[in-house]
Jmol script that loads the backbone (N, CA, C; Angstrom):
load data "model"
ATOM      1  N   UNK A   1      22.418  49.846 -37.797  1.00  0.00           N
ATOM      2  CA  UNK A   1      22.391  50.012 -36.386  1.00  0.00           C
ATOM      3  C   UNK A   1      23.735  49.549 -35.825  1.00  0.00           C
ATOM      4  N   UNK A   2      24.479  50.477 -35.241  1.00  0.00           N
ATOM      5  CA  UNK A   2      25.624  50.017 -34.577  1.00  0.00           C
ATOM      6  C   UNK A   2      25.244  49.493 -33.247  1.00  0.00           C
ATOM      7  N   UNK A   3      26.114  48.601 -32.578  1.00  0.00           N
ATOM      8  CA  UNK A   3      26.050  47.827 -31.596  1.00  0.00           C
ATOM      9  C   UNK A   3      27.204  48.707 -30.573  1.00  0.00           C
ATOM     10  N   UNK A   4      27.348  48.380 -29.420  1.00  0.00           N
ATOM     11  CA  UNK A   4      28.774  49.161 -28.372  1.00  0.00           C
ATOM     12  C   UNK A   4      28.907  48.350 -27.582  1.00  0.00           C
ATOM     13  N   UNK A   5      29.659  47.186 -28.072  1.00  0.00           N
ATOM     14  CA  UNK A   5      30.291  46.301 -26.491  1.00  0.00           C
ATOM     15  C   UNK A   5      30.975  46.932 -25.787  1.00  0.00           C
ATOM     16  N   UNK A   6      30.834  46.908 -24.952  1.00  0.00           N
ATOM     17  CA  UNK A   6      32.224  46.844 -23.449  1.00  0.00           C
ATOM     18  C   UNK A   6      32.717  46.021 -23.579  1.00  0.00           C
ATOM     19  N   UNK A   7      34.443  46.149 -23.722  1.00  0.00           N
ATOM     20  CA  UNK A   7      35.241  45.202 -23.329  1.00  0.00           C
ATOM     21  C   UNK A   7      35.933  45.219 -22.218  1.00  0.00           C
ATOM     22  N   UNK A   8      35.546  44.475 -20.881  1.00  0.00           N
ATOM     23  CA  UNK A   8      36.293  44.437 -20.111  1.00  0.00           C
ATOM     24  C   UNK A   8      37.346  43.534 -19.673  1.00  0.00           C
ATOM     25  N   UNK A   9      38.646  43.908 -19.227  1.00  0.00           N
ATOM     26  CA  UNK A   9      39.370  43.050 -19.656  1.00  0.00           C
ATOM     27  C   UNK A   9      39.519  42.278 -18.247  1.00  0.00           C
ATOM     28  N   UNK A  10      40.222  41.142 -18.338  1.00  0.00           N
ATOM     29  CA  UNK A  10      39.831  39.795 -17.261  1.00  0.00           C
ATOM     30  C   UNK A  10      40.696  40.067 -16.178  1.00  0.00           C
ATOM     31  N   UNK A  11      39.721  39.758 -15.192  1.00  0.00           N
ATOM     32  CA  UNK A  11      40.218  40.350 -13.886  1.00  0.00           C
ATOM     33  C   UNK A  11      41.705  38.972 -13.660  1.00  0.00           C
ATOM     34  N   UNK A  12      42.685  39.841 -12.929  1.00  0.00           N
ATOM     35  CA  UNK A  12      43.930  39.335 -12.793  1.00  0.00           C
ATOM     36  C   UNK A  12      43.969  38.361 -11.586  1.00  0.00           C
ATOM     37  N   UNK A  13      44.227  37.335 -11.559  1.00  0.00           N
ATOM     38  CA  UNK A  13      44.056  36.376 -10.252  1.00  0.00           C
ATOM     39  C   UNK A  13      45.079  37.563  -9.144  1.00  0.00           C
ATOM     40  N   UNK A  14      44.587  37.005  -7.579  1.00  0.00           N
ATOM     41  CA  UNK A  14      45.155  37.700  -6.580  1.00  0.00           C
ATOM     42  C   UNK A  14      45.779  36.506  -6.256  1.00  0.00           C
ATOM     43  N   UNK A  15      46.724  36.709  -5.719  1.00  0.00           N
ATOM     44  CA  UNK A  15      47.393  35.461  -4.410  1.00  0.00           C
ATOM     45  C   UNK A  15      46.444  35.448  -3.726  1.00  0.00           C
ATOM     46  N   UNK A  16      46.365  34.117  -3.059  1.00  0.00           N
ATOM     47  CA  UNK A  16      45.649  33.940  -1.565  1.00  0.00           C
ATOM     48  C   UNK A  16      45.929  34.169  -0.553  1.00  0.00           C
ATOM     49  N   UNK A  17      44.864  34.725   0.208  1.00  0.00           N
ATOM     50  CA  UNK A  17      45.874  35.530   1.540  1.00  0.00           C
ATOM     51  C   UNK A  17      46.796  34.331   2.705  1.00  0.00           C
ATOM     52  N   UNK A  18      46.184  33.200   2.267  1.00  0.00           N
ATOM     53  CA  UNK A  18      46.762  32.237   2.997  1.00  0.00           C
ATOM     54  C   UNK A  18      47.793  31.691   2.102  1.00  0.00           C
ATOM     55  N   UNK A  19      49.168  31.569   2.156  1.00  0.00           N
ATOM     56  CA  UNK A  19      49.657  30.586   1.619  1.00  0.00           C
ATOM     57  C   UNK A  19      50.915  29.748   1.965  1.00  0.00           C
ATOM     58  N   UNK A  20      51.404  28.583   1.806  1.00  0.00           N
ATOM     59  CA  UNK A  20      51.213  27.550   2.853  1.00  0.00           C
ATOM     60  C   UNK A  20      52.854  28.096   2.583  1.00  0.00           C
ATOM     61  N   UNK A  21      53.431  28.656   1.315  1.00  0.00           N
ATOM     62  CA  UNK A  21      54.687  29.352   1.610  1.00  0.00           C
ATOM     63  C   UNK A  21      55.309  30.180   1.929  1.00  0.00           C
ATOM     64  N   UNK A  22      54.467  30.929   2.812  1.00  0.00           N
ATOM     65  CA  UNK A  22      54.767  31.810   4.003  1.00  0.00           C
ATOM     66  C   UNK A  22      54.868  31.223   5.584  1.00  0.00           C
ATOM     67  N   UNK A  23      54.967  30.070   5.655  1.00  0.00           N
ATOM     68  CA  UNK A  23      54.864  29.446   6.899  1.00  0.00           C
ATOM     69  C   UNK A  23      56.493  28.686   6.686  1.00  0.00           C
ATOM     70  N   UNK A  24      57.310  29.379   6.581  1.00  0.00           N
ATOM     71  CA  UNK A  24      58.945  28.972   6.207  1.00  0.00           C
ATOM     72  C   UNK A  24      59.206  28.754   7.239  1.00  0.00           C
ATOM     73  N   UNK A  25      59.409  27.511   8.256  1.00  0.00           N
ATOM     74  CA  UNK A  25      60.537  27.563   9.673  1.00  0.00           C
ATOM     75  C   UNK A  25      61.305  27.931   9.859  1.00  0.00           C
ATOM     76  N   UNK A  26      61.907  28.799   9.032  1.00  0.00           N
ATOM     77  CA  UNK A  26      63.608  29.479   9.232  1.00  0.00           C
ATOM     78  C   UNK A  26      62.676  30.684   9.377  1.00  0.00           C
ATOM     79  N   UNK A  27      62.127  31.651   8.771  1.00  0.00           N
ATOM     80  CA  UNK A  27      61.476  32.719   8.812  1.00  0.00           C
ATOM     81  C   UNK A  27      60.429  33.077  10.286  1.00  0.00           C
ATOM     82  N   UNK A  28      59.632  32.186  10.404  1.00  0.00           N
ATOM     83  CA  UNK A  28      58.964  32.316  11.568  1.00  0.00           C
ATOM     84  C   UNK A  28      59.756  31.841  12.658  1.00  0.00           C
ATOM     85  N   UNK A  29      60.755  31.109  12.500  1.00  0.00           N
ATOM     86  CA  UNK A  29      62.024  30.852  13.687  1.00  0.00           C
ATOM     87  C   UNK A  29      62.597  32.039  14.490  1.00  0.00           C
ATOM     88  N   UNK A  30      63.255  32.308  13.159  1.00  0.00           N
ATOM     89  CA  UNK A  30      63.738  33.882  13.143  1.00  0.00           C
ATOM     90  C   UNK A  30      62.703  34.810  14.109  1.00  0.00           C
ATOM     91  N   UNK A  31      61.287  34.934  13.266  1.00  0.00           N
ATOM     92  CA  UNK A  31      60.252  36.045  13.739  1.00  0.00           C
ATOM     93  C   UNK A  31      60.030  36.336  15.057  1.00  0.00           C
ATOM     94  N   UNK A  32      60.615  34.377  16.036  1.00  0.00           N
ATOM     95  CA  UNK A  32      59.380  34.325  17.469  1.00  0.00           C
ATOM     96  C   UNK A  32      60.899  34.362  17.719  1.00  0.00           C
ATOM     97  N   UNK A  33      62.356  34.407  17.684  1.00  0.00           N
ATOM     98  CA  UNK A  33      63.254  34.595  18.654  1.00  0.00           C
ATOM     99  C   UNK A  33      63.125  36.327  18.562  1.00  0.00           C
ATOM    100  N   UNK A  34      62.930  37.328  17.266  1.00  0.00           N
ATOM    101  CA  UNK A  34      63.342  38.434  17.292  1.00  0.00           C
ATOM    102  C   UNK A  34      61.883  39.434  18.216  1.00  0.00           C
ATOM    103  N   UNK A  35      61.091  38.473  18.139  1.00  0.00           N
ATOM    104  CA  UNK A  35      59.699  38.677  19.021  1.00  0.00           C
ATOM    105  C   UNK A  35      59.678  38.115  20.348  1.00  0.00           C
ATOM    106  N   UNK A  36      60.561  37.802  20.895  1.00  0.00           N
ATOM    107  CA  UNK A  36      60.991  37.317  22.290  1.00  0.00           C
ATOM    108  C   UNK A  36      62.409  38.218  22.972  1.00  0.00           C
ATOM    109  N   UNK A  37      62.910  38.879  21.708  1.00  0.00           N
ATOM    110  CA  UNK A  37      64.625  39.422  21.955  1.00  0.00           C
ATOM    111  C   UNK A  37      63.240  41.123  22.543  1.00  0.00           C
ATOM    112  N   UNK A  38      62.772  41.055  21.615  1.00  0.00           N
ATOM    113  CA  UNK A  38      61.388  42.548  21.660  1.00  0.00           C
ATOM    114  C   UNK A  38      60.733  42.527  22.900  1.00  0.00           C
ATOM    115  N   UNK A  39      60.712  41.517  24.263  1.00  0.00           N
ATOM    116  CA  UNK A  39      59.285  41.214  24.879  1.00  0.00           C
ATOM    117  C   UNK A  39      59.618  42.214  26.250  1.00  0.00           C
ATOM    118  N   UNK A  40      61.021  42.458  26.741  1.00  0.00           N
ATOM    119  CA  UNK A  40      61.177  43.404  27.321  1.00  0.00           C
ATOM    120  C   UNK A  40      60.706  44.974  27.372  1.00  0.00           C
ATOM    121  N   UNK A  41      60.178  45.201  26.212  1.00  0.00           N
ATOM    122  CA  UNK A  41      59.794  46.927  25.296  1.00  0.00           C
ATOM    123  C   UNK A  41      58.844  46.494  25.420  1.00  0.00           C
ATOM    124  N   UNK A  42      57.878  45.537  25.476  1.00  0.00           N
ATOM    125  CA  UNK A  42      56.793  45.328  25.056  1.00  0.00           C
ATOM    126  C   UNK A  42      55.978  45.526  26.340  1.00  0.00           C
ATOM    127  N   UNK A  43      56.742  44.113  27.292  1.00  0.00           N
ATOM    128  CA  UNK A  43      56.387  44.559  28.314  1.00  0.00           C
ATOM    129  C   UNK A  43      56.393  45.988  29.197  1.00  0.00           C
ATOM    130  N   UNK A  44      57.632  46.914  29.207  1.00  0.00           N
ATOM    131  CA  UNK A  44      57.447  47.908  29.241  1.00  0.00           C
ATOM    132  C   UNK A  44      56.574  49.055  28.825  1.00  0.00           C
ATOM    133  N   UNK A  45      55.770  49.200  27.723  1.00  0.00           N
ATOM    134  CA  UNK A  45      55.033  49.517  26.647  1.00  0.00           C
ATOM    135  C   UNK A  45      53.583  49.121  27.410  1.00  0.00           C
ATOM    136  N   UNK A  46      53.635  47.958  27.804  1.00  0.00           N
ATOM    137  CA  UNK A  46      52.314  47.944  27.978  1.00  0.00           C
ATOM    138  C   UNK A  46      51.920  48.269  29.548  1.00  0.00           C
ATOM    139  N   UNK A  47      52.690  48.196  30.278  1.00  0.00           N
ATOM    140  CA  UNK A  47      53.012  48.805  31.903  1.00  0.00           C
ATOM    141  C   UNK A  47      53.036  50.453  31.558  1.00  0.00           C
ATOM    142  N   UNK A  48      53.104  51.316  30.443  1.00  0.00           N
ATOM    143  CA  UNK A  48      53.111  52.318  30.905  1.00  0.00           C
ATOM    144  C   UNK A  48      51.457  52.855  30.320  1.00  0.00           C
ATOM    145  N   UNK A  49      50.872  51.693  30.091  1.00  0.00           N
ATOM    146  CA  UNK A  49      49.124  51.466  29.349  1.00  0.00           C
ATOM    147  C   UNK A  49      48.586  51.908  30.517  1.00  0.00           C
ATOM    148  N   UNK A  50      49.062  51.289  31.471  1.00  0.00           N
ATOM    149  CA  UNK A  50      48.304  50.921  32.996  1.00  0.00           C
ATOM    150  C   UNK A  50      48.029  49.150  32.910  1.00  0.00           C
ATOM    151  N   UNK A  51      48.746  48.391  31.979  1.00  0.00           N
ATOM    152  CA  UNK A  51      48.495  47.158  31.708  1.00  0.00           C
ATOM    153  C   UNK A  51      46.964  46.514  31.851  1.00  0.00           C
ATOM    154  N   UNK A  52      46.415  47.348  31.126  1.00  0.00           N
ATOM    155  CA  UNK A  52      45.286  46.905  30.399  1.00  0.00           C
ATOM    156  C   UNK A  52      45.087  46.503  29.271  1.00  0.00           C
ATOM    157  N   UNK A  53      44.298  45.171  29.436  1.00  0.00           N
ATOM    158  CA  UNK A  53      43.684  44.180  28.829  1.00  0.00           C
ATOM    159  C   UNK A  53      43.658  44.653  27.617  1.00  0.00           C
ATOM    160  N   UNK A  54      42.548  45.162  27.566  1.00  0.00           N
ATOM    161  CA  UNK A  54      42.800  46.307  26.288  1.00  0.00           C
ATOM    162  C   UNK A  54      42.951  46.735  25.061  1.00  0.00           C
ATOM    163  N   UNK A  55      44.026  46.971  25.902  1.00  0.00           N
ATOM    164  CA  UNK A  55      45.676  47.319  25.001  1.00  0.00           C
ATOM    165  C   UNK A  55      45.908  46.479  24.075  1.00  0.00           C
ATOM    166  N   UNK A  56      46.083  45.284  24.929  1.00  0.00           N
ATOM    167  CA  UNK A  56      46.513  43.918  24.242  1.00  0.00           C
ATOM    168  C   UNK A  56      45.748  43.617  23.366  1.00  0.00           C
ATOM    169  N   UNK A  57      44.673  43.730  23.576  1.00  0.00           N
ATOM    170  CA  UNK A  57      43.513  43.345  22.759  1.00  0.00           C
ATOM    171  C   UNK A  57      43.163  44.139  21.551  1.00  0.00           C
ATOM    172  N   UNK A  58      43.335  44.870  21.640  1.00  0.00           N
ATOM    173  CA  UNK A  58      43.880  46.504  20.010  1.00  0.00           C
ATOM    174  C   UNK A  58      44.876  45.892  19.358  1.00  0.00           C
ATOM    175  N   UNK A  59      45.971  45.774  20.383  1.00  0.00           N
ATOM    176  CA  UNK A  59      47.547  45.591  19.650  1.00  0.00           C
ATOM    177  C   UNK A  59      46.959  44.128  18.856  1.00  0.00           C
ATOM    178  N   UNK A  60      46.265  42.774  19.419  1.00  0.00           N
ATOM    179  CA  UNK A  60      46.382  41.647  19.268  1.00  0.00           C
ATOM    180  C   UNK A  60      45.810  41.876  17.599  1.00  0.00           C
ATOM    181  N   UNK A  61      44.220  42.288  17.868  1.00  0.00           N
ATOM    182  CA  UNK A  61      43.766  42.562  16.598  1.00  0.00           C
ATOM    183  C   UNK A  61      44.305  43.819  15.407  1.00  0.00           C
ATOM    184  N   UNK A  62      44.690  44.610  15.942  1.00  0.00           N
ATOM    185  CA  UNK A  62      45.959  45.286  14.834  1.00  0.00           C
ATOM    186  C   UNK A  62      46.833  43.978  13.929  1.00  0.00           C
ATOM    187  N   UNK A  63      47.628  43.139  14.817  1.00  0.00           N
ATOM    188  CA  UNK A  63      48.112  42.767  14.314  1.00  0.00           C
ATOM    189  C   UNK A  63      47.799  41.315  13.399  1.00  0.00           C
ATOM    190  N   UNK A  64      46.696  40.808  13.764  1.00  0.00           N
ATOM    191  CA  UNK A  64      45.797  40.129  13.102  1.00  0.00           C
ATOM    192  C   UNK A  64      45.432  40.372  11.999  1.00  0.00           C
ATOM    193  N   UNK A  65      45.307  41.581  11.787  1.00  0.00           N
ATOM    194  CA  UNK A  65      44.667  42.603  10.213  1.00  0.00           C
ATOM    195  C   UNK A  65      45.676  42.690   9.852  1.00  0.00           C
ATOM    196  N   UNK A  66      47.065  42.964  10.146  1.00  0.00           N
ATOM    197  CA  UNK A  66      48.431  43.261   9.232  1.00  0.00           C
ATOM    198  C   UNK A  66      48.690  41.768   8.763  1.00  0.00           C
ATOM    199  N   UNK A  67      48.568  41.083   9.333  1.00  0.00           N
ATOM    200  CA  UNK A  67      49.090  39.751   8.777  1.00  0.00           C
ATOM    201  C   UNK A  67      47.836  39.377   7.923  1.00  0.00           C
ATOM    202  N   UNK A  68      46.660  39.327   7.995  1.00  0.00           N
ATOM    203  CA  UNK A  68      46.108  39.269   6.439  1.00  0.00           C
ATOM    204  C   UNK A  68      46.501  40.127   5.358  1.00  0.00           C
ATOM    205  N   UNK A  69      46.797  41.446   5.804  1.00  0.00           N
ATOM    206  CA  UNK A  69      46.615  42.544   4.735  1.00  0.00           C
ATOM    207  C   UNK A  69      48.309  42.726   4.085  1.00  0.00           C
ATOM    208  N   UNK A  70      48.924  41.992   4.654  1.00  0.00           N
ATOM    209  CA  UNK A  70      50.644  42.593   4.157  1.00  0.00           C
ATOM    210  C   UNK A  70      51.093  41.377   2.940  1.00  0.00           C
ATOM    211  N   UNK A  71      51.411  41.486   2.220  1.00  0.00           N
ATOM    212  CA  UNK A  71      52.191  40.740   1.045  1.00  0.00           C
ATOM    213  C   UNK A  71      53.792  40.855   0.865  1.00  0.00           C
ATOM    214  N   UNK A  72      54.165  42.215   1.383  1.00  0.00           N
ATOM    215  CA  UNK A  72      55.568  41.986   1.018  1.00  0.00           C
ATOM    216  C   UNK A  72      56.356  41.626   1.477  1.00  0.00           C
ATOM    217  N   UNK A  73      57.693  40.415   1.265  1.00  0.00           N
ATOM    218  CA  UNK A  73      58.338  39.658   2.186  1.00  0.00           C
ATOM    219  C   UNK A  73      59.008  40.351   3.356  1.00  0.00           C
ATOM    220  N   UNK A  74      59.688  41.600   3.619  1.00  0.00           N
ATOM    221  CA  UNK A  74      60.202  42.004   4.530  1.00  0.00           C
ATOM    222  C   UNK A  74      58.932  42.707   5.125  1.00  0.00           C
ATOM    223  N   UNK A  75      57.836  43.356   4.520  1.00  0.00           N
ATOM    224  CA  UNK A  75      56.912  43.251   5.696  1.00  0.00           C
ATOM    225  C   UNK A  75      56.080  42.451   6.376  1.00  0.00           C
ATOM    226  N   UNK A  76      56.315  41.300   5.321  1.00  0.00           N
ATOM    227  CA  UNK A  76      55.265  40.190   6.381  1.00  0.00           C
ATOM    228  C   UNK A  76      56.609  39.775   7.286  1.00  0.00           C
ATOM    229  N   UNK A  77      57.448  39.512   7.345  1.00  0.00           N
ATOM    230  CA  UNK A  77      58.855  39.272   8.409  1.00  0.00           C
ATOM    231  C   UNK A  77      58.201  39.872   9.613  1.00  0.00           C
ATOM    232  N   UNK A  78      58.200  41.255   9.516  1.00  0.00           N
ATOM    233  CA  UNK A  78      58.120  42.216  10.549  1.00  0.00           C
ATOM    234  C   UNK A  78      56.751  42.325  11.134  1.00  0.00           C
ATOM    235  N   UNK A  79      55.668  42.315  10.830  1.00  0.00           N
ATOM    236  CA  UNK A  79      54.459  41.346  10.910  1.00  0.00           C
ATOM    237  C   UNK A  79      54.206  40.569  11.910  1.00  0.00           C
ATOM    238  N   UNK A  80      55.213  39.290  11.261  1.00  0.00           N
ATOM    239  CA  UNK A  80      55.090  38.306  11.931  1.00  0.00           C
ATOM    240  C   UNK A  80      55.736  38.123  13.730  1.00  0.00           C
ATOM    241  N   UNK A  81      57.305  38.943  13.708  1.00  0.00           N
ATOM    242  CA  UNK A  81      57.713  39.349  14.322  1.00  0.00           C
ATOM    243  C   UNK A  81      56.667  40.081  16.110  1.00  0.00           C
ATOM    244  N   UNK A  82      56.114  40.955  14.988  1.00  0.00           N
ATOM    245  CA  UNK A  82      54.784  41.547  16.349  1.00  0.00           C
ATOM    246  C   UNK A  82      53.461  40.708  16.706  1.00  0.00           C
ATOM    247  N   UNK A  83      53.505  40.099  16.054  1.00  0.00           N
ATOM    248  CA  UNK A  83      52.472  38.760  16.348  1.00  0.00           C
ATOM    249  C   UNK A  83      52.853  37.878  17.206  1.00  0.00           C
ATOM    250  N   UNK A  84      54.248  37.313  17.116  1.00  0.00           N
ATOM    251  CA  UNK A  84      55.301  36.519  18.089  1.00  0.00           C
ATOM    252  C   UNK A  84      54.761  37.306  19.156  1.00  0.00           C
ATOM    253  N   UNK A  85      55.553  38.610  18.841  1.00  0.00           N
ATOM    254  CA  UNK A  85      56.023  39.338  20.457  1.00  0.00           C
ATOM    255  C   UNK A  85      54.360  39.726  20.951  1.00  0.00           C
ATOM    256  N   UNK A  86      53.466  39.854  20.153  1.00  0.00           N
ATOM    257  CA  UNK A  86      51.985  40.082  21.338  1.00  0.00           C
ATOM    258  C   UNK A  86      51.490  38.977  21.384  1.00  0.00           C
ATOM    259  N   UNK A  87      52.007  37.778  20.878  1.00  0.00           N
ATOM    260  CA  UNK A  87      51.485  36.396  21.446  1.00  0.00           C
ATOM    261  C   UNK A  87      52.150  35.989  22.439  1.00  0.00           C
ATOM    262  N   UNK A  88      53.702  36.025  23.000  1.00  0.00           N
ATOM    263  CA  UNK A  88      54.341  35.793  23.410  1.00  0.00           C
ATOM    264  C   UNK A  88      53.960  36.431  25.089  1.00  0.00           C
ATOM    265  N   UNK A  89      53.767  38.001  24.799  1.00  0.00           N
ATOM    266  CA  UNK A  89      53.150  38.835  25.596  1.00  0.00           C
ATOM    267  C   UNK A  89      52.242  38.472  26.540  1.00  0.00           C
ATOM    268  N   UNK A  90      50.954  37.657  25.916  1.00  0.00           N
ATOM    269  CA  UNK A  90      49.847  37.678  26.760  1.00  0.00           C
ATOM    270  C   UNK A  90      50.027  36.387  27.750  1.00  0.00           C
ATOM    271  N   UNK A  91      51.105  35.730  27.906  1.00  0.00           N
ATOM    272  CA  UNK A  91      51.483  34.931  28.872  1.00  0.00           C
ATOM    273  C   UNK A  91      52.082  35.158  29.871  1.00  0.00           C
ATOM    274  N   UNK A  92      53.147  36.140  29.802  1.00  0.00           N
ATOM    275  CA  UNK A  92      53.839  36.913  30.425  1.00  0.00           C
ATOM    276  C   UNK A  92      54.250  37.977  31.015  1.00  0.00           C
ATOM    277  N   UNK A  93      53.382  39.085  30.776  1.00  0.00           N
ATOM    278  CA  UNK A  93      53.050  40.151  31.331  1.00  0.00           C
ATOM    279  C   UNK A  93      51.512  40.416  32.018  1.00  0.00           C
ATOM    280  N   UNK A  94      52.094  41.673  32.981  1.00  0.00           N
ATOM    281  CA  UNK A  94      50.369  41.326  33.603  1.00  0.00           C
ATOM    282  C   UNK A  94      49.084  41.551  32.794  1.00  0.00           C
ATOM    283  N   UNK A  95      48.823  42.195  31.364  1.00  0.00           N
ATOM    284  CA  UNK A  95      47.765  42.848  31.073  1.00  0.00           C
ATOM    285  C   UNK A  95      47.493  40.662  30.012  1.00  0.00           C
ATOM    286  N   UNK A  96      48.693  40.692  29.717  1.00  0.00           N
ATOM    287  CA  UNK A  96      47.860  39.120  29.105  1.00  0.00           C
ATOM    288  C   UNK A  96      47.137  38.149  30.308  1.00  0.00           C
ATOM    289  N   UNK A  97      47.867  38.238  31.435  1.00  0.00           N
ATOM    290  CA  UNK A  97      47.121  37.435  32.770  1.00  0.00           C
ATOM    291  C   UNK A  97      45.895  38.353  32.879  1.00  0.00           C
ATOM    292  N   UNK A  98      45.943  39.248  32.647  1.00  0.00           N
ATOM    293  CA  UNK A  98      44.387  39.725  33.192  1.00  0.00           C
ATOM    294  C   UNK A  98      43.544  39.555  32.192  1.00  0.00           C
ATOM    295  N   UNK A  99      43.953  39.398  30.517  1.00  0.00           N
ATOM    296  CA  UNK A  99      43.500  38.742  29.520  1.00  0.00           C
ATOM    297  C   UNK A  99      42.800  37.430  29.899  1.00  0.00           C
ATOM    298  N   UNK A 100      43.773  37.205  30.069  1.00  0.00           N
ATOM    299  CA  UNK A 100      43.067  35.389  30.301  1.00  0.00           C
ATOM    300  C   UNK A 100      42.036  35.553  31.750  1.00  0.00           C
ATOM    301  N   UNK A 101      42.481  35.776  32.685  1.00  0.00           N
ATOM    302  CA  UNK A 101      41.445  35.834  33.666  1.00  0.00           C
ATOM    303  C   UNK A 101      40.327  36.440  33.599  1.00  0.00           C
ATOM    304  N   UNK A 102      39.840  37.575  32.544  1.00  0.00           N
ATOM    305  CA  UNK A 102      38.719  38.216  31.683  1.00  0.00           C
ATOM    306  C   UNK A 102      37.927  36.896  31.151  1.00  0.00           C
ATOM    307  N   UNK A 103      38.763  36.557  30.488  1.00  0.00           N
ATOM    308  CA  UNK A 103      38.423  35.440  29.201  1.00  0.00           C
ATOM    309  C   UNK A 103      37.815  34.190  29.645  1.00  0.00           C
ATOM    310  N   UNK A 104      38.585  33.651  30.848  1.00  0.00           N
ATOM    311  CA  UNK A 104      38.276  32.728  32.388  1.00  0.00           C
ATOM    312  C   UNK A 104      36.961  32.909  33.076  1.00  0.00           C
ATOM    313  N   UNK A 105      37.249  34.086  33.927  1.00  0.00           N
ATOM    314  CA  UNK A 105      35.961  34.327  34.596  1.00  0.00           C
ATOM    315  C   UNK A 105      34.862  35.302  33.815  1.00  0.00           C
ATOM    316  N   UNK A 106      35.241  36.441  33.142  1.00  0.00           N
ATOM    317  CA  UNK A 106      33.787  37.320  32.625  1.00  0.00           C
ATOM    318  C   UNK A 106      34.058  38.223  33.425  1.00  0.00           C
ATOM    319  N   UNK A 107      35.041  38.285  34.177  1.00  0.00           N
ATOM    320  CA  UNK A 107      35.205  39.661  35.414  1.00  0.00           C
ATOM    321  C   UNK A 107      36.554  40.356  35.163  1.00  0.00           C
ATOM    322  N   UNK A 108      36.119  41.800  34.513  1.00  0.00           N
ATOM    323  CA  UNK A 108      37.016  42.873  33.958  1.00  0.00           C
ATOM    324  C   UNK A 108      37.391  43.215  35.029  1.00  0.00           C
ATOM    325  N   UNK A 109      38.829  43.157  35.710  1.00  0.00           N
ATOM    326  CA  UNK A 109      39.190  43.846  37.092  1.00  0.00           C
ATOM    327  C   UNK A 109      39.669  44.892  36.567  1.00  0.00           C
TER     328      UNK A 109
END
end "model"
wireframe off; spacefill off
backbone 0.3
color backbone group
C-alpha cells in the first residue's frame, strides 16, 4: 500500500505591517514639510469638491489603507507625504473645519 504525503513547504515570514523602522525623523520630517510645500493643491483640490467633508473623509481613509498596504521605501515616502498633507488639511481648509464641526456637533451642514 503506498502512502501520498503532501509536502507543503513552510510558509515564509511577512514583515509586520508596523515597524518601528519606518518611523525615521529625517524621513517623516522630510514627508510633513513636502506635505505642507503640497497644502496649497490640496486645498485647491478640495474647494473645487464643493469642500466637502467627504472628500476628506475618502481621501483620509484612502490614505490610511496605502500606508498599511505599501512596503516599498519610495512608496511608503510618498504615502506618507499624503497623509501629512490630508492631516495637515483638515485643520486648515474649510471641508476639515466642517470635519470637525460634523464630528463636534452630529450636524452635517
Amino acid at each position: 500500500m503506498e502512502h501520498h504525503y503532501h509536502y507543503y513547504p513552510a510558509q515564509q515570514d511577512r514583515p509586520p505591517r508596523f515597524s518601528v523602522s519606518r518611523l525615521s525623523p529625517v524621513r517623516n520630517g522630510a514627508a510633513l514639510v513636502a506635505g505642507l510645500l503640497l497644502l496649497p493643491v490640496t486645498g485647491k483640490a478640495l474647494h473645487i469638491c464643493g469642500d466637502e467633508p467627504g472628500v476628506l473623509m475618502a481621501a483620509l481613509a484612502v490614505a490610511g489603507i496605502l500606508e498599511l498596504r505599501t512596503h516599498s521605501r519610495v512608496r511608503s515616502w510618498l504615502v506618507r507625504v499624503l497623509t501629512c498633507n490630508l492631516l495637515v488639511s483638515t485643520v486648515v481648509t474649510p471641508a476639515g473645519l466642517y470635519l470637525y464641526g460634523y464630528l463636534l456637533t452630529g450636524v452635517w451642514s
